[in-house]
Each structure stands twice: as C-alpha cells, then as structure tokens.
Backbone as numpy.savetxt, mean C-alpha at the origin, in Angstrom:
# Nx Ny Nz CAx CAy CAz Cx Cy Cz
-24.50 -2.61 -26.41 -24.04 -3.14 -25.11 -24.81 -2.47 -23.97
-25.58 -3.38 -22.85 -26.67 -2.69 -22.06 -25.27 -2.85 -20.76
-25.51 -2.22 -19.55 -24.80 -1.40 -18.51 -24.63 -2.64 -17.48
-25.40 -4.22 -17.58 -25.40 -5.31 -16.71 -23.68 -5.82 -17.38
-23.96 -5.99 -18.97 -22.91 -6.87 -19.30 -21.43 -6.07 -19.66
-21.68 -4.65 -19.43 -20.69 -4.23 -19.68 -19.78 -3.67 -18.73
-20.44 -3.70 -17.08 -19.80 -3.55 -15.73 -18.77 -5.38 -15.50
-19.86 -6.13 -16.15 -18.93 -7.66 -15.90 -18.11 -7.49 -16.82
-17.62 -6.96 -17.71 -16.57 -6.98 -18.27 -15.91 -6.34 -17.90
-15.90 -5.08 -17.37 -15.20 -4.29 -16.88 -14.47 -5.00 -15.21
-15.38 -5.64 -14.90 -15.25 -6.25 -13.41 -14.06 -7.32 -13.88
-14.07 -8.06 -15.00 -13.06 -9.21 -15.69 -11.82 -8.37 -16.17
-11.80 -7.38 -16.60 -10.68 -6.42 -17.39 -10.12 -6.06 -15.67
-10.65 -5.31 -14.34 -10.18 -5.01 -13.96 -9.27 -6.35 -12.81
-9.39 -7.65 -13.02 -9.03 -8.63 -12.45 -8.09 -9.46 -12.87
-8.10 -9.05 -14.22 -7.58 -9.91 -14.97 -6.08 -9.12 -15.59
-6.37 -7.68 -16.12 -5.71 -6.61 -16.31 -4.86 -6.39 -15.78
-5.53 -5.35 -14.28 -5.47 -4.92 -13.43 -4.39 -5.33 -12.47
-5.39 -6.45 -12.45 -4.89 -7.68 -11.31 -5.18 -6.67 -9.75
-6.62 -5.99 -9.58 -6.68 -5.52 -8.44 -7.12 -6.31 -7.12
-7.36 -5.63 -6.22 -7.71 -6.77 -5.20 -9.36 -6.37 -5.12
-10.04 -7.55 -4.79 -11.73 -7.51 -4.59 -12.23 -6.47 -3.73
-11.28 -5.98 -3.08 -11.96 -4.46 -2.42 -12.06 -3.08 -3.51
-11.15 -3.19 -4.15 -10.62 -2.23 -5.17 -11.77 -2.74 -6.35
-11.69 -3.50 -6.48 -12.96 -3.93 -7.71 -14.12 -3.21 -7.81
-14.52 -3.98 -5.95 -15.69 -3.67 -5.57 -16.34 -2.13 -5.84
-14.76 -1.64 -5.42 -14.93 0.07 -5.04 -15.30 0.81 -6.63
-14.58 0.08 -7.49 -14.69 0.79 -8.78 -16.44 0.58 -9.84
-16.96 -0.61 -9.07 -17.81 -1.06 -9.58 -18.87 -0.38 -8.91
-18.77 -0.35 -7.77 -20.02 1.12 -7.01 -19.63 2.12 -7.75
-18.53 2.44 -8.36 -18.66 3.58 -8.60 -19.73 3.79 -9.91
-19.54 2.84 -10.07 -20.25 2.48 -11.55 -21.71 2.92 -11.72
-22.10 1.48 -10.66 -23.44 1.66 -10.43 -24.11 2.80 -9.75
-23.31 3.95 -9.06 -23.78 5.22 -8.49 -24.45 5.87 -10.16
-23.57 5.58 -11.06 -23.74 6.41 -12.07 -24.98 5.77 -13.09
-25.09 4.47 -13.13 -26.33 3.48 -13.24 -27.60 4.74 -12.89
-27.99 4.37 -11.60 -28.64 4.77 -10.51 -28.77 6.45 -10.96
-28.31 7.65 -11.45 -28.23 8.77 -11.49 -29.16 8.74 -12.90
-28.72 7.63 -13.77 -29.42 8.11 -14.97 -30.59 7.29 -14.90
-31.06 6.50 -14.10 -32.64 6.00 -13.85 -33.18 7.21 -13.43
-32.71 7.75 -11.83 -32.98 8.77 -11.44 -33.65 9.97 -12.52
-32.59 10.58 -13.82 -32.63 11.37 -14.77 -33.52 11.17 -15.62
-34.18 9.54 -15.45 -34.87 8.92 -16.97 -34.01 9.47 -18.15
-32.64 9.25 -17.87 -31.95 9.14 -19.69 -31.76 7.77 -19.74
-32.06 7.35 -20.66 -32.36 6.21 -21.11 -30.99 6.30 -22.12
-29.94 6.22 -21.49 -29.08 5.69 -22.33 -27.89 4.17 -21.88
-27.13 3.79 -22.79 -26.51 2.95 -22.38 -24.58 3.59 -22.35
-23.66 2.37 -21.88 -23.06 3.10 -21.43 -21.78 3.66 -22.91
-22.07 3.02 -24.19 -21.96 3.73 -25.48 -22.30 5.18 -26.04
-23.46 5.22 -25.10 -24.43 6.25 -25.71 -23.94 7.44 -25.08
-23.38 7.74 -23.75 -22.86 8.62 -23.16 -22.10 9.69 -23.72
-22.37 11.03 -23.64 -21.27 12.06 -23.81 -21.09 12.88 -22.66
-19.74 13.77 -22.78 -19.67 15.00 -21.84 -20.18 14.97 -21.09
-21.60 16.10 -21.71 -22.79 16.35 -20.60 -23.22 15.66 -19.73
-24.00 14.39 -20.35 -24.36 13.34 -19.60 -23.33 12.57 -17.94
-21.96 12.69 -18.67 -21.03 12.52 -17.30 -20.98 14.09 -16.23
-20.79 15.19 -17.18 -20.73 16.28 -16.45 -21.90 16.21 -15.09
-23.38 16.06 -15.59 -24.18 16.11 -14.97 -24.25 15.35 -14.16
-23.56 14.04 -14.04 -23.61 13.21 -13.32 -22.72 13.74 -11.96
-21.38 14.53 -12.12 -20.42 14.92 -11.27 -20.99 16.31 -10.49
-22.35 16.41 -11.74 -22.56 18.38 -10.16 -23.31 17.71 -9.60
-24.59 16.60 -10.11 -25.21 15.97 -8.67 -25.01 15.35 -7.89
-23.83 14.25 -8.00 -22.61 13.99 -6.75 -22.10 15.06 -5.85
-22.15 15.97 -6.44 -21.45 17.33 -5.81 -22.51 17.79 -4.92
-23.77 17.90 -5.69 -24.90 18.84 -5.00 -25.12 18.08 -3.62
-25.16 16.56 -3.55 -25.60 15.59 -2.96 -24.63 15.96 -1.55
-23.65 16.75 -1.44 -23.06 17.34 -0.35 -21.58 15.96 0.13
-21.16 15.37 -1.36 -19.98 14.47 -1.03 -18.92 15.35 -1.05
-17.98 14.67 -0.01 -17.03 15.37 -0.05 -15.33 15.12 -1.06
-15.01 16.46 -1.13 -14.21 16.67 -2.17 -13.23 15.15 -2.93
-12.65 14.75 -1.95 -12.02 13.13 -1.89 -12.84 12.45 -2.55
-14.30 11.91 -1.90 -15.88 11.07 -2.48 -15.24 11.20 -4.08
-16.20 12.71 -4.09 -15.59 12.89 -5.59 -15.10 12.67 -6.59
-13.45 12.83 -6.01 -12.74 12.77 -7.02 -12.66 10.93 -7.08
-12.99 10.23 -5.89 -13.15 8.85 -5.77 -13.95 8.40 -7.02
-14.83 8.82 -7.17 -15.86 8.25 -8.19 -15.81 8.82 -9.45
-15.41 9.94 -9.50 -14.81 10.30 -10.80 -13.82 9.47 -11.27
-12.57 8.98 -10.46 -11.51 8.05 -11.01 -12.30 6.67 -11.43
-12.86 6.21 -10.65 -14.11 5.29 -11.26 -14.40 5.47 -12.59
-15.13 6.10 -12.85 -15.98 6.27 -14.06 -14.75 6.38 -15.12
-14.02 7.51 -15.38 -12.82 7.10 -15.81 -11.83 5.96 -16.07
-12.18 4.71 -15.19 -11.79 3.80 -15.08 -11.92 2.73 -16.37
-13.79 2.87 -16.06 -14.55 2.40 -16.86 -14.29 2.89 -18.28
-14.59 3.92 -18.73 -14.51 4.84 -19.90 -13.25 4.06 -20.95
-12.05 3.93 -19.64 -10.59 3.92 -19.96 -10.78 1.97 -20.79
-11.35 1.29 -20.10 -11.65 -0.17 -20.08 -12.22 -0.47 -21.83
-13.76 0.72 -21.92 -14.22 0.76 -23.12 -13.54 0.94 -24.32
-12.55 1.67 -23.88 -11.56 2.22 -25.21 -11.03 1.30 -25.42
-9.85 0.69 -24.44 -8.73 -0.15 -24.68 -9.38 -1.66 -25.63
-10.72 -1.51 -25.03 -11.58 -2.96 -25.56 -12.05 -2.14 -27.21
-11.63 -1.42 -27.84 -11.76 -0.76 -28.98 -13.50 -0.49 -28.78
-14.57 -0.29 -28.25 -16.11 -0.68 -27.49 -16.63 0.66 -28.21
-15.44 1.86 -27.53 -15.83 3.28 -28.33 -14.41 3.94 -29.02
-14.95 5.22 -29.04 -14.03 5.84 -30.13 -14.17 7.06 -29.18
-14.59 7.69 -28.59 -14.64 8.92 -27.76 -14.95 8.82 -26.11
-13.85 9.90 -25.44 -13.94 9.12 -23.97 -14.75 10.31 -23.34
-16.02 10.15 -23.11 -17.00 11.16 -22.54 -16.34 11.69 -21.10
-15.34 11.25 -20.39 -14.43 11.73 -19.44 -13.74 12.49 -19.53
-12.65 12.63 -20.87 -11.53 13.04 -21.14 -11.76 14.71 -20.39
-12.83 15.71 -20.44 -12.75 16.80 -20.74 -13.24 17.01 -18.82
-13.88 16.26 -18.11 -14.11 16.85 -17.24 -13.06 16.87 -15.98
-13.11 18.00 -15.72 -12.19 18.12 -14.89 -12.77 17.85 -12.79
-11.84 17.45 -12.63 -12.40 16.73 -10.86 -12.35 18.05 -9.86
-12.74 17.73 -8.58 -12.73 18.59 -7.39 -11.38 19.20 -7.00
-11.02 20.13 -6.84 -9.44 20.66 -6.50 -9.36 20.22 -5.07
-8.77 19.00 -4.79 -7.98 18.40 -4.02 -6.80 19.32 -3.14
-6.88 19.62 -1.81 -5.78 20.12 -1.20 -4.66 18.92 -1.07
-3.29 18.98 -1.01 -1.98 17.80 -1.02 -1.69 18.07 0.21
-2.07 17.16 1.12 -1.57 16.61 2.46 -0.24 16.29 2.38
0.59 16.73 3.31 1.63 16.52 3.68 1.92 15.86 4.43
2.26 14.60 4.53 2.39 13.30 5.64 3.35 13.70 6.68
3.38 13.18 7.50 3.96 13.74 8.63 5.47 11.98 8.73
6.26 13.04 8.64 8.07 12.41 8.75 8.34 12.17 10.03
9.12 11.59 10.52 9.93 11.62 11.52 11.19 11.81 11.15
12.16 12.47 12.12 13.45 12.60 11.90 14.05 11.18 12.28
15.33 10.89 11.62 16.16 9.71 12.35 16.09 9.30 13.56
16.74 11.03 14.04 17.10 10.64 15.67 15.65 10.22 16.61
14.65 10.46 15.85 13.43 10.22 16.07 12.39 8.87 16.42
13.29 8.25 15.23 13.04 7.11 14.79 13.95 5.98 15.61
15.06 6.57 15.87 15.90 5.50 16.70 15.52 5.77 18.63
14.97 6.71 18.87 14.69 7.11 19.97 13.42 6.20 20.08
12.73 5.78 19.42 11.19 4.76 19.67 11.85 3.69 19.67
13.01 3.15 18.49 13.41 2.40 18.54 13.91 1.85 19.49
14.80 2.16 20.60 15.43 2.15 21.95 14.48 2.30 22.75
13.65 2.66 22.89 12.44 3.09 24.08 11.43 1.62 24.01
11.91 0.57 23.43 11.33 -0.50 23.28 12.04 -1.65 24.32
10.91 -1.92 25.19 11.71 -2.89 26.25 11.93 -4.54 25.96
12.91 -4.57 25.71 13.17 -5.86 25.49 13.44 -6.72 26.10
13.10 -6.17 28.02 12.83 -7.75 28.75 11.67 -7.74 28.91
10.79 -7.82 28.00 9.19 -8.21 28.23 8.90 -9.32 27.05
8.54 -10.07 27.33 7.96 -11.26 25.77 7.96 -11.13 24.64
7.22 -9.59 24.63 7.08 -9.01 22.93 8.11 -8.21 22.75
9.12 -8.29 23.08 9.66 -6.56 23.13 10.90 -6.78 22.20
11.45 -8.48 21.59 12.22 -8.13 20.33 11.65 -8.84 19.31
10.28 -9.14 19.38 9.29 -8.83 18.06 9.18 -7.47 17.72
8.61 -6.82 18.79 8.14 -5.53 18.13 9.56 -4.75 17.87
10.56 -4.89 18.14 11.80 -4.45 17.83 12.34 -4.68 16.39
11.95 -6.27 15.88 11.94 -6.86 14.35 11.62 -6.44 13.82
9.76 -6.20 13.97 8.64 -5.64 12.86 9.12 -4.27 12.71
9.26 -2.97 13.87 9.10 -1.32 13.50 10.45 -1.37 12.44
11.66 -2.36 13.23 13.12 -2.52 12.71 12.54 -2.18 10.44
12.14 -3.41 10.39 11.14 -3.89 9.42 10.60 -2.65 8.32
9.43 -2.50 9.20 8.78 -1.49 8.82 9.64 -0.28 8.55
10.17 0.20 8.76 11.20 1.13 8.38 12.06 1.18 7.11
12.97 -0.42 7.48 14.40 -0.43 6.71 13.77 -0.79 5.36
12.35 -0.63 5.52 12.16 -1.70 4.06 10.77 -0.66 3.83
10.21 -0.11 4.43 8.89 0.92 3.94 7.93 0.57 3.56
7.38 -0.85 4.30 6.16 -1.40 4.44 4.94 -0.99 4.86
4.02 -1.21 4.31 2.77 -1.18 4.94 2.11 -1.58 5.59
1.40 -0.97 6.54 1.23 -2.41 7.84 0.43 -3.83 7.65
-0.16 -3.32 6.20 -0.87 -4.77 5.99 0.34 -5.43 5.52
1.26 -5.31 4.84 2.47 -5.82 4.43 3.35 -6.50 5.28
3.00 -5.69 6.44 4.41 -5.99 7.38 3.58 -7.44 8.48
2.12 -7.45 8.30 1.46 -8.87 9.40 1.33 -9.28 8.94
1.32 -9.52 7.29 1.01 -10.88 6.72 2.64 -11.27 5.65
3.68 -10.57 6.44 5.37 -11.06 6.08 5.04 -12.46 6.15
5.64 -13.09 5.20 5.57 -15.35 5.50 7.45 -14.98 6.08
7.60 -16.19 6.85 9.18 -16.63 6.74 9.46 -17.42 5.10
8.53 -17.81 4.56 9.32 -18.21 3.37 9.71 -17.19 2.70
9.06 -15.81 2.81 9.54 -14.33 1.67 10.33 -13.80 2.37
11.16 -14.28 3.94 12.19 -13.19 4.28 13.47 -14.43 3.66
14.19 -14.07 2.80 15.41 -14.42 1.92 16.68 -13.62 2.87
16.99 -13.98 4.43 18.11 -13.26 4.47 19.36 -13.56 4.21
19.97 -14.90 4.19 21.24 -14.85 3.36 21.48 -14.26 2.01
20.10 -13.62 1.51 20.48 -12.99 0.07 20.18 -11.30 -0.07
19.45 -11.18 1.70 19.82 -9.74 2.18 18.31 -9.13 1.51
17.26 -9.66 1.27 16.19 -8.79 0.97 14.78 -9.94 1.19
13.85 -9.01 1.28 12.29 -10.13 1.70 11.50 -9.83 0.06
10.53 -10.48 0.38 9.35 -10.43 -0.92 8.21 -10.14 -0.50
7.50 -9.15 -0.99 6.49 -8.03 -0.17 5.12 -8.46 -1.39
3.93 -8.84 -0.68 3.06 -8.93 -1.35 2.16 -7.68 -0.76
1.60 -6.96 -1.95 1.50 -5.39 -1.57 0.27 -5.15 -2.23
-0.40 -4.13 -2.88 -1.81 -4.08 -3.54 -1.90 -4.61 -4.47
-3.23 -5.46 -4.47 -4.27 -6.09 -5.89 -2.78 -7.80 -6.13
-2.41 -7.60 -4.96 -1.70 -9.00 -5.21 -0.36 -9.18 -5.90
0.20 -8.01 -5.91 1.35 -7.53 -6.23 2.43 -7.66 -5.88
3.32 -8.75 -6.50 4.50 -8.55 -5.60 5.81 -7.89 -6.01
6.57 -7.83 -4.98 7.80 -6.87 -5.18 8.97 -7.16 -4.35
10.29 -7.09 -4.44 11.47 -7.53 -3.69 11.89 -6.34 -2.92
12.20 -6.56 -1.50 12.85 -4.81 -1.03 13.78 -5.40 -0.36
15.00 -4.64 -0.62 16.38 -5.50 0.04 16.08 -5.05 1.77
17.39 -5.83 2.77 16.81 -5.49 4.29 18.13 -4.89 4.13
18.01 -4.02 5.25 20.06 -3.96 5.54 20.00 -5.21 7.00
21.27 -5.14 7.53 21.68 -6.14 8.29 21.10 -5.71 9.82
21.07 -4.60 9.88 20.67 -4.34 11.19 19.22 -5.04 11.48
18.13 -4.77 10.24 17.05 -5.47 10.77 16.92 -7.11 9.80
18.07 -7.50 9.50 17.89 -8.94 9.34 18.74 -9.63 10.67
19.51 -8.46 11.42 19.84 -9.61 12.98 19.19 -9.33 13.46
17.86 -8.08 13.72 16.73 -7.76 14.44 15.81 -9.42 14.55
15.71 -9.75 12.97 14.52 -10.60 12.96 14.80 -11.77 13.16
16.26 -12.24 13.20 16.42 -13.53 12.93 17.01 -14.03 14.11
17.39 -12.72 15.24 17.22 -13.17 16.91 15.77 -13.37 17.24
14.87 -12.82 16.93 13.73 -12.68 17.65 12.94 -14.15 17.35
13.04 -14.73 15.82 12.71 -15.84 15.49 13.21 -16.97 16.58
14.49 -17.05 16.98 15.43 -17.92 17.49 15.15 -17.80 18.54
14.73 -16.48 19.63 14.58 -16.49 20.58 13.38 -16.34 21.30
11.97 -15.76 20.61 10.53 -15.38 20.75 9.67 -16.40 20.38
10.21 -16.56 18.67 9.11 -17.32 18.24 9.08 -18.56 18.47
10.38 -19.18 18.30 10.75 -20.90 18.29 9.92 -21.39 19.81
9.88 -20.43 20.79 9.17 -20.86 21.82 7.71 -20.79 22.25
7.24 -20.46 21.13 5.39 -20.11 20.92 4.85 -21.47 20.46
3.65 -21.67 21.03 2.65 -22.71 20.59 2.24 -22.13 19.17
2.36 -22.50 18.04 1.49 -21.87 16.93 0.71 -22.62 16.25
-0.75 -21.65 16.47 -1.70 -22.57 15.73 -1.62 -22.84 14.20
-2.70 -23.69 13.93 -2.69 -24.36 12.58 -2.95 -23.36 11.68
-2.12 -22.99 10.17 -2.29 -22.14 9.29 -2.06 -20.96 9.52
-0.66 -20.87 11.00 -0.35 -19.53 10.78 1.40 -19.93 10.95
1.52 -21.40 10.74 2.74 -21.21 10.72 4.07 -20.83 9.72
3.56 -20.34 8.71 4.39 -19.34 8.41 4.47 -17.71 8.40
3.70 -17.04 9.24 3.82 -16.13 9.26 4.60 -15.46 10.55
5.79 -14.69 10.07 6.71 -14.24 10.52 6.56 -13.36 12.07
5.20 -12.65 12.18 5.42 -12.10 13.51 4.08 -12.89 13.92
3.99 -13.39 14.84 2.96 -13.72 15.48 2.57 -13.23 17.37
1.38 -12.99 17.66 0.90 -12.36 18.99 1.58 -13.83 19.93
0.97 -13.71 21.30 1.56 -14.60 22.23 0.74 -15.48 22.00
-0.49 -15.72 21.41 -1.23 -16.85 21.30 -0.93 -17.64 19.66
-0.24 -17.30 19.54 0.47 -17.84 18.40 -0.13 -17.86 16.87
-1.22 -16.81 16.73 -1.47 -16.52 15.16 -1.06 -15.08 15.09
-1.54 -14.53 14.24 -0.77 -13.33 13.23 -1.26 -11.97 14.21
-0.99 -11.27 13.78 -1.10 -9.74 14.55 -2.29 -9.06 13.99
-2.58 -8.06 14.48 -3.49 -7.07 13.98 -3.71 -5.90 13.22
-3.84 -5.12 12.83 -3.19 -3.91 12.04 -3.39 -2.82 13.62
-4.67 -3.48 14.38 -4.56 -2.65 15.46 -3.57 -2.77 16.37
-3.10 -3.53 16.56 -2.23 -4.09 17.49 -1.34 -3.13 17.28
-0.40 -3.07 15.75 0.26 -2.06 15.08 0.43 -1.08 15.66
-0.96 -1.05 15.55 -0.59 0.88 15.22 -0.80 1.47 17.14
-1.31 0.36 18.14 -1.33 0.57 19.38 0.49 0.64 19.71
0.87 -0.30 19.10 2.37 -0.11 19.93 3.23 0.84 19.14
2.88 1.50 18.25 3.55 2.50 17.67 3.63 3.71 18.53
1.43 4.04 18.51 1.58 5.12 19.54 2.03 5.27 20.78
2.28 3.93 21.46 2.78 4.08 22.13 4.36 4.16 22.94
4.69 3.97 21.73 6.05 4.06 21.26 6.21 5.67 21.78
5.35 6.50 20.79 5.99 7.73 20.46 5.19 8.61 21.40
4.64 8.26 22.66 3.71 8.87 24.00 5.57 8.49 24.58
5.81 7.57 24.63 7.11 7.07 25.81 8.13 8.40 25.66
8.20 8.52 24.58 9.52 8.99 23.80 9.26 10.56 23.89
8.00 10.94 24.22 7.34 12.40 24.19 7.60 13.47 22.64
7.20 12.34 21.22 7.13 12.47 20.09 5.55 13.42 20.61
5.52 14.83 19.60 4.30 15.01 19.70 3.46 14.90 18.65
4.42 14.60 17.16 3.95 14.23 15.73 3.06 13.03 15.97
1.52 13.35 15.25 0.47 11.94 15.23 1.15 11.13 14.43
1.80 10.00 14.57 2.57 9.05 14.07 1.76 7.29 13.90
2.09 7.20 13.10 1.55 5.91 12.55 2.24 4.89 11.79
2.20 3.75 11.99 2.63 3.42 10.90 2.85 3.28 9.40
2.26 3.92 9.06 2.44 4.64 7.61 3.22 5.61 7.60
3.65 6.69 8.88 4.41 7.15 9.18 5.91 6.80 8.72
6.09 5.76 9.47 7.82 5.08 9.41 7.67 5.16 7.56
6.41 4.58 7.00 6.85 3.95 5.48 7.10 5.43 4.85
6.51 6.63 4.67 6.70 8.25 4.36 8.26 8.75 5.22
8.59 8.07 6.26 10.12 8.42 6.69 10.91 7.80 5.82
11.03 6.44 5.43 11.71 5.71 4.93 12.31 6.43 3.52
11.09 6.35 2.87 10.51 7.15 1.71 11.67 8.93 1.67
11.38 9.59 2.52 11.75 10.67 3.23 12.95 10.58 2.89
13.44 9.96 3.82 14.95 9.59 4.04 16.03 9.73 2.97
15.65 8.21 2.47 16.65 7.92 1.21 16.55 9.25 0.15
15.52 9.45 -0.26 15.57 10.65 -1.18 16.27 11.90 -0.59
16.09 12.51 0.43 16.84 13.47 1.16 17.92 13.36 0.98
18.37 11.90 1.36 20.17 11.13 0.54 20.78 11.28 -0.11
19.75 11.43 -1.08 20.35 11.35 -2.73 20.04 10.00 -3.25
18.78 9.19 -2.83 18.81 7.88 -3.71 17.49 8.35 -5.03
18.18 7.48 -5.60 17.10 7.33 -6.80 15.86 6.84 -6.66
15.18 7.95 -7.69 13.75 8.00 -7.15 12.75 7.11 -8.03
13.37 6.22 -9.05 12.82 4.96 -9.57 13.42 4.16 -8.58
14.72 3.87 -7.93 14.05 3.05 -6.92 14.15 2.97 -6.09
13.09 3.88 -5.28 12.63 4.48 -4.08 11.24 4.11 -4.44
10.80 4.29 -5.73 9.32 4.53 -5.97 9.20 2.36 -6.42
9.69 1.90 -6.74 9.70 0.29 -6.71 9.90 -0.42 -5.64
10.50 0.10 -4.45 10.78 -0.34 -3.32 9.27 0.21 -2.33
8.56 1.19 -2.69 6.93 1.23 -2.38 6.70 0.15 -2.70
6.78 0.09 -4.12 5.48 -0.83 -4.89 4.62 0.21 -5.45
5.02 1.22 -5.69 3.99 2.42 -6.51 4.08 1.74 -8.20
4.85 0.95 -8.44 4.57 0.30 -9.89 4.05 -0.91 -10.26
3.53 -1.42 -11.12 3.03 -2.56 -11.42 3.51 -3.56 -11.83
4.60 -4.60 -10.47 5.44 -5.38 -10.40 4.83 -6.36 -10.15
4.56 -7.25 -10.84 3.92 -8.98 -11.04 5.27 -9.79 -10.69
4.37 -10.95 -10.21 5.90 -12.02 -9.47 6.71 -12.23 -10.53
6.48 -12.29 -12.03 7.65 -12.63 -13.30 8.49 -11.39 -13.47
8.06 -10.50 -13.32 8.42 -8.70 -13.15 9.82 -8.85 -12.39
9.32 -9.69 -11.13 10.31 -9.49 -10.21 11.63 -10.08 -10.52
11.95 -10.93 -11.52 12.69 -11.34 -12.18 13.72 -11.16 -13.35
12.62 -10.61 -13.77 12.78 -9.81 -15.09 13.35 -8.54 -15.48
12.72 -7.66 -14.46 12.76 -6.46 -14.89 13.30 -5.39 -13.41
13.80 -6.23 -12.39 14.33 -5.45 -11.28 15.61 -5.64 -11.14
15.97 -4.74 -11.27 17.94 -5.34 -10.95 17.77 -4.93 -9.09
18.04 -6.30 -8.71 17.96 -6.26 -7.58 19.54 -5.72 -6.62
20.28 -5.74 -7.52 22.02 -5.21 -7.08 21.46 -3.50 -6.79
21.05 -2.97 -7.82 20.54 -1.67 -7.72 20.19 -1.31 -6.43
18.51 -2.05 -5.93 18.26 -1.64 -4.56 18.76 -1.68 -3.97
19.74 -3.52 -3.82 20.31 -3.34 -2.40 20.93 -2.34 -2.18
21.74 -1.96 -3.04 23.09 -0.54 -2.90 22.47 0.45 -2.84
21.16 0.90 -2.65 19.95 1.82 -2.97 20.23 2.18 -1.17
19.85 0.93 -0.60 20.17 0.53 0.56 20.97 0.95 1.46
21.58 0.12 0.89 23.23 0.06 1.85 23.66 1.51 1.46
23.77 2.38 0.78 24.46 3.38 0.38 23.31 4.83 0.90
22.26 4.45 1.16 21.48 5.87 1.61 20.16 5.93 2.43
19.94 4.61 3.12 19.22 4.57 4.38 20.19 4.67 5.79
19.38 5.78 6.62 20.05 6.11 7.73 20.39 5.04 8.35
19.22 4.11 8.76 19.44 2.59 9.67 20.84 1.64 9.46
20.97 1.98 7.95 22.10 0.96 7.64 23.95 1.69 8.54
24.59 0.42 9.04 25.55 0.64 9.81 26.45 1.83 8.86
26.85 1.33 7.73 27.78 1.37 6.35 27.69 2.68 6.47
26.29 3.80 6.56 26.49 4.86 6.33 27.25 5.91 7.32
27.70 6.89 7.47 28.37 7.76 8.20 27.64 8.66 8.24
C-alpha cells in the first residue's frame, strides 16, 4: 500500500467512521502529509506499512526542532496516531509504530467561570428597549441554560427548538447531533422575542429558519457574538476575559458544583459520539431534563 491510496482511505474511514467535519479531515490529513514530506525530505523510502518507532520518533524531534509549538505538536502527533489507529482497525498492520511515543507535556488551562450572580448581572445589564435587546437576551439566555457553542447557538433552526417538549436539538461537531433540554426561563426568553423581534423582520431567502437573525434579516456572526458578550461584561465591570465559550465552561461549572451527573453533563456538551438515531436510542431524555430542572442555577425550581 503506497501513502496516495492509503491517506484516501483514511480520508473515507475518517468521514464515514468518524463522521468528522471537512475542516477536521482536512486537519488530520495535513497532518499526514507533513509526515509524507519529512520522509522525502529523509530519503527513507518507505511506505506507510513499512514504518516503525524510530522512523515516527524522528519524525516528532524534527517537528520539534522546526521550533512548533508545544499544542502544533501534540496536534500532529494526534494525527498520525489517527492514521496508525485507521490502519489497525482496517486489520492493514499488526503493530502501531505510535503506540510507544510519547507527546509534548502540555500545560491544562483553566477556563475562566463566571459566578451566577455574574452571569445574571450581564444578563440584566441587557437593554431591552433597543431592537436587539430581547434577542440577545434569548441567545446568552440560550447559551447558558443549554451550554452551547457559539457556532451552535447561530446556526439554532426554529424547527430544532421543540419547546412544548422543553428541550432543542443541537447540531454540534463533524455533524453531530444531540438533544439538550431548555428550562422555562429561556424557553419564555425565546419564544417572546420570536413573537415580538422576529415576526417583524424582513427575512431573506434561506435564512428563514434560523432562529436568531441580525436586523437585516439573515443569521448572525460568531463575531457579532462574542462583540455583545464583551460588551456585556465592560457594562457590568466583569474584569474576567469572558467569551462565549465562557457561559458554555459556566454552565458546565455549575451543574457539576450541584451535584449533577457527570455522564450527563458530559452528553449535554456533546463530548460523546451522539448520531441523530443515538438520539433516540440511547438518551433518556427524562434524565437530562431533571439534570436540568434539578441543578442549573437559571432554572426558577431551584432554591
């Protein structure tokens, strides 16, 4: 097997498998070809069968020497590993020339939380006699009660917010979907703002189902986002760099601090590999909601 036809398989395993998204592909497949490229460089003339240890080892100190940084690294190491992992499962080899090397020692960032009272203080500091002001009251509402991501939270459809049944449907990485219950506070957040914001917008063609839309009537920005966040938390004289990824690590924060369960806390991410039949199948959706209702601050119910 020569290194052209065995990246397209790997490129089909990781799409098909995987089910990643074409950025993620992309990313794993440079990683590939960095390592292509190292052994032309080397003149080893091997293929990607032929590989041991060494041959990967050497590949990871001249990435290293090359002055990438520690993250890079371990980026393209998970790559190659990727690959390695692909060969096996396809029975291709019998020994994983990865297994033994060990990656860059990674420092663990600590995301930065907000407290409640924190969180409801931006929340209130949001003016709601201005046009946008109980959209953006919906979405942070949103983004919070449910621990979205901001690509998650601008491309929400109204057909995936389900609120008479009290939860939305979150399409999340490599095309993934997943159910996260709402509590009530931000399903009357969203379903005034619809009634009263949106119903009165011109909206252009092919964005009419998407749930928050700007004043010109298509979808939002991720910049847009993360502009009215910070400025959320400048009003409020927050001095934590806050983001929206922020609220989703509070959310996160929160419930566990609670006492909720941390399978599902960690399904209500989407940190697992929940396919739309998954969502059916294999989520007891009674679980979250009460996940919910019983240990997010936002929700009324709690004391």
């Amino acid at each position: 097997m020569d290194w052209n036809s065995s990246i397209k398989g790997f490129r089909a395993y990781l799409v098909l498998e995987r089910a990643l998204s074409e950025n993620s592909i992309a990313a794993y497949v440079r990683d590939i070809t960095k390592l292509v490229e190292f052994l032309k460089i080397k003149a080893i003339n091997k293929g990607p069968l032929a590989l041991v240890h060494e041959d990967v080892a050497a590949f990871i100190q001249y990435i290293y020497e090359l002055g990438l940084g520690e993250r890079s690294q371990a980026r393209i190491l998970s790559g190659v590993r990727a690959f390695y992992k692909y060969l096996l499962v396809e029975n291709l080899l019998d020994a994983d020339p990865t297994r033994l090397l060990e990656g860059p020692k990674l420092g663990r960032k600590i995301p930065a939380v907000l407290a409640y009272e924190e969180i409801a203080k931006m929340l209130d500091a949001i003016d709601l006699s201005q046009p946008q002001g109980h959209r953006n009251r919906a979405m942070l509402e949103t983004l919070y009660a449910c621990g979205l991501r901001v690509s998650e939270l601008i491309n929400l459809k109204i057909s995936e917010f389900y609120h008479p049944e009290e939860y939305i449907k979150v399409t999340g990485k490599g095309n993934k979907e997943r159910i996260v219950p709402m509590g009530a506070e931000a399903i009357a957040q969203n379903l005034y703002y619809m009634e009263h914001y949106r119903a009165t917008l011109k909206i252009k063609p092919g964005y009419e189902d998407f749930l928050y839309l700007n004043r010109r009537g298509s979808s939002l920005s991720r910049v847009m986002i993360f502009n009215i966040i910070k400025d959320l938390a400048a009003k409020t004289g927050i001095e934590k760099k806050v983001s929206p990824h922020t609220f989703r690590h509070s959310f996160a924060t929160h419930l566990v601090e609670r006492g909720a369960d941390l399978r599902a806390v960690q399904d209500m991410l989407g940190h697992e590999s929940i396919t739309t039949t998954e969502i059916y199948t294999h989520i007891d959706t009674k679980f979250l909601r009460d996940t919910i209702m019983n240990f997010h601050p936002l929700n009324k119910k709690v004391s």
